[in-house]
C-alpha positions as a Markdown table, in Angstrom:
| # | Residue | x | y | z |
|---|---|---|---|---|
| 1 | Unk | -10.1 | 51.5 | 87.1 |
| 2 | Unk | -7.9 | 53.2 | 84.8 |
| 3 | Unk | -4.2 | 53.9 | 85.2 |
| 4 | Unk | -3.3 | 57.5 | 85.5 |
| 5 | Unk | 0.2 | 58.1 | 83.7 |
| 6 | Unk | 2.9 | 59.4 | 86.0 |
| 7 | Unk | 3.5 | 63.1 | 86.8 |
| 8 | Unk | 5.9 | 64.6 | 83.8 |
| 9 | Unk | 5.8 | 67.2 | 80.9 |
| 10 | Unk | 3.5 | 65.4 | 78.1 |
| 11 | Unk | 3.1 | 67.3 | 74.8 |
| 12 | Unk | 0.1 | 69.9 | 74.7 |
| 13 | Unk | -2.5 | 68.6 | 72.5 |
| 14 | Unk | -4.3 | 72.4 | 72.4 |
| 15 | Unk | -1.3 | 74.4 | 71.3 |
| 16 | Unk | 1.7 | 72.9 | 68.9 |
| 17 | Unk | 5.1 | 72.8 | 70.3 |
| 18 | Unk | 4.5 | 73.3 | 73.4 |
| 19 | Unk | 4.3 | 71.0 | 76.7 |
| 20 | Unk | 2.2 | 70.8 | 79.3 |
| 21 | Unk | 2.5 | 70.0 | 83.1 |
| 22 | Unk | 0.8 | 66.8 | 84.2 |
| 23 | Unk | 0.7 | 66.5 | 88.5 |
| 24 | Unk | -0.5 | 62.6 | 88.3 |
| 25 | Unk | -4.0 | 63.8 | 89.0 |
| 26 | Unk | -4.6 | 66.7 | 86.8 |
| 27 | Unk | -2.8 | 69.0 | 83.8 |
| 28 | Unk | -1.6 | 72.2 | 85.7 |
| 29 | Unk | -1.1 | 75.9 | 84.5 |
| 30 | Unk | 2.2 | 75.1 | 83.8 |
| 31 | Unk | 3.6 | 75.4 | 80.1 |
| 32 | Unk | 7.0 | 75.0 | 78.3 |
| 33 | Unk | 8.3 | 75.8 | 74.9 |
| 34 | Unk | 9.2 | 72.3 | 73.2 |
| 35 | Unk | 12.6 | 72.6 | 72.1 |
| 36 | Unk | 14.0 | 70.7 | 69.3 |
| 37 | Unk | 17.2 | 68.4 | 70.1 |
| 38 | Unk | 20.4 | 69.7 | 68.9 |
| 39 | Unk | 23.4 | 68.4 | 68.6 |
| 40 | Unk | 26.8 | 70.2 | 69.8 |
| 41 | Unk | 28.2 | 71.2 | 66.6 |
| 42 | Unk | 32.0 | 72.0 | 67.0 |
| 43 | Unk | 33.5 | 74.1 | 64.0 |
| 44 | Unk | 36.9 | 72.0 | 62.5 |
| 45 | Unk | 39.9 | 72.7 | 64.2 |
| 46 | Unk | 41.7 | 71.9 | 61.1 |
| 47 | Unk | 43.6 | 69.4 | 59.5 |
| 48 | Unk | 45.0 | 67.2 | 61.8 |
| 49 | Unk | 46.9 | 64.3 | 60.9 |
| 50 | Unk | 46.2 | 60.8 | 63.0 |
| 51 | Unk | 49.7 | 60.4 | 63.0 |
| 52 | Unk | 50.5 | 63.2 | 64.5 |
| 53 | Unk | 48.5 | 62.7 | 67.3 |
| 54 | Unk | 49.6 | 58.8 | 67.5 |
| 55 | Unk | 53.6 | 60.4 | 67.8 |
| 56 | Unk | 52.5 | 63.1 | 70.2 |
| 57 | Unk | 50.6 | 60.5 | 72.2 |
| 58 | Unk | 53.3 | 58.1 | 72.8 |
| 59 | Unk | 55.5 | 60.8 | 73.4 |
| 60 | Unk | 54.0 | 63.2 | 75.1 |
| 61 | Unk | 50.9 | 61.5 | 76.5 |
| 62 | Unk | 51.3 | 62.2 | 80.2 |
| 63 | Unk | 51.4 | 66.0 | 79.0 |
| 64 | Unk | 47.8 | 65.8 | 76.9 |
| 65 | Unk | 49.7 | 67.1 | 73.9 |
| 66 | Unk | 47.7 | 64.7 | 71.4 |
| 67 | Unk | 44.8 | 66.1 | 73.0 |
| 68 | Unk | 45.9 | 70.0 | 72.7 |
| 69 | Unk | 46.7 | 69.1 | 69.0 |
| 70 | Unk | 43.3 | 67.9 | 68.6 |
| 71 | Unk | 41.4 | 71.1 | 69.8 |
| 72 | Unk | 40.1 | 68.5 | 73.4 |
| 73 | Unk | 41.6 | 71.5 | 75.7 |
| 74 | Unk | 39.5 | 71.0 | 78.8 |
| 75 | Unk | 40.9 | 66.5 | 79.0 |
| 76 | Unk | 44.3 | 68.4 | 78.2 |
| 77 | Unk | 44.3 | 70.5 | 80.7 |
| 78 | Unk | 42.5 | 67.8 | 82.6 |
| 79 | Unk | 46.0 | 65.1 | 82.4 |
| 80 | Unk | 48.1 | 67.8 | 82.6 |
| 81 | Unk | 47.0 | 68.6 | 86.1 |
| 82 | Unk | 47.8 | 64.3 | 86.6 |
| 83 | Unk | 50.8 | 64.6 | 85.7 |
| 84 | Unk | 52.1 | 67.4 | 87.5 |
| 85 | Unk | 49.8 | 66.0 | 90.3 |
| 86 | Unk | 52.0 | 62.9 | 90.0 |
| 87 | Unk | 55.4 | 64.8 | 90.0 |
| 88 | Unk | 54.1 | 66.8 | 93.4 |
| 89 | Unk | 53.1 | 63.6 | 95.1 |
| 90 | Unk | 56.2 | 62.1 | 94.2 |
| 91 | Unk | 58.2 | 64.6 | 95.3 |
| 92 | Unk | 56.2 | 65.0 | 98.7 |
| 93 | Unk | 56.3 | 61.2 | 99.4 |
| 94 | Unk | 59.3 | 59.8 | 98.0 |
| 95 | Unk | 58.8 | 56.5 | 95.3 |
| 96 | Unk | 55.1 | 55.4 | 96.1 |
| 97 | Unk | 54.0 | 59.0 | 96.2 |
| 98 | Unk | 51.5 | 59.7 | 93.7 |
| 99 | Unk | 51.5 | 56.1 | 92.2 |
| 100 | Unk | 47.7 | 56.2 | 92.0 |
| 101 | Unk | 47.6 | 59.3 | 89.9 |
| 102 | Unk | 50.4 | 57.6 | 87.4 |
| 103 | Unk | 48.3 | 54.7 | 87.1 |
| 104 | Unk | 45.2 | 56.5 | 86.3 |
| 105 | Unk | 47.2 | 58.8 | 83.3 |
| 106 | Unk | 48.4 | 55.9 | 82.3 |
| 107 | Unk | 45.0 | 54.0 | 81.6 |
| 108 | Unk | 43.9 | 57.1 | 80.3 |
| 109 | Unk | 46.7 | 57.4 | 77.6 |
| 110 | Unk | 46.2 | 53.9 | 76.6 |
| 111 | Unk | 42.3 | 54.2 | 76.2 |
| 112 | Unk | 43.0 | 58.2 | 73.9 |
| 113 | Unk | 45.3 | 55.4 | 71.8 |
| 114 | Unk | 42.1 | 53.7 | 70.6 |
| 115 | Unk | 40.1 | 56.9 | 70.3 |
| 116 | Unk | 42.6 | 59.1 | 68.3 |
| 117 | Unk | 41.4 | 58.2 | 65.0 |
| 118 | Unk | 37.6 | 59.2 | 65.9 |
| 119 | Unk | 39.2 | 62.2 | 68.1 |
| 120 | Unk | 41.2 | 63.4 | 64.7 |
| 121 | Unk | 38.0 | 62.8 | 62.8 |
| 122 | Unk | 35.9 | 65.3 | 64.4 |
| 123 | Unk | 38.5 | 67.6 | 64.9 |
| 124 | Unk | 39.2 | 67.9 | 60.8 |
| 125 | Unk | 35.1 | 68.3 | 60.9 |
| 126 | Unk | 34.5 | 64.6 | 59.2 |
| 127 | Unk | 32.3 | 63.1 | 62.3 |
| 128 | Unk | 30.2 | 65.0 | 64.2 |
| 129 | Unk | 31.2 | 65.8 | 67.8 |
| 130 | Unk | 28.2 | 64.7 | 70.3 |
């Protein structure tokens, strides 16, 4: 008895660059274009210095300034909303208000300390942004 592969989109050996519909029994009707993999290109922000980014981070790392200044505006935007998040909580609750959302800005700042040379990188259009 011969094994049957599993239901899925196999390439179309009749017609090039295109894939075909296979049920688990039989090919269907069904056809797709086969599209080539691309990767996200990003166009340079401009040159951005690492040590910028390093003094922005330390200082101004609960605000996602580093992150602004290297063109990542959605995770800016992103541990801004922590940190005012935070300041709300801790307003609203009194001293352990909003200690979980600290904490997790926190890590967060720590781990963009590691990743700001790679983060400058693609911004100035050296490394490709996946």
């Amino acid at each position: 008895m011969s094994s049957m592969p599993p239901a899925g989109w196999y390439p179309d050996e009749t017609q090039q660059a295109t894939l075909r519909y296979w049920d688990g029994v039989q090919w269907t009707g069904q056809r797709a274009a086969m599209v080539p993999l691309q990767l996200t290109y990003r166009p340079p922000v401009g040159p951005k210095s690492i040590g910028v980014a390093y003094v922005l981070a330390l200082f101004l790392g609960g605000f996602g300034a580093h992150r602004f200044y290297l063109g990542r505006v959605r995770t800016a935007v992103m541990q801004l909303i922590l940190f005012f998040g935070y300041l709300t909580l801790r307003i609203f609750f009194g001293a352990t208000g909003g200690s979980a959302a600290l904490f997790a800005l926190s890590i967060w700042v720590i781990i963009d300390l590691f990743l700001i040379p790679r983060m400058a990188r693609q911004a100035n259009g050296i490394e490709p942004y996946w």
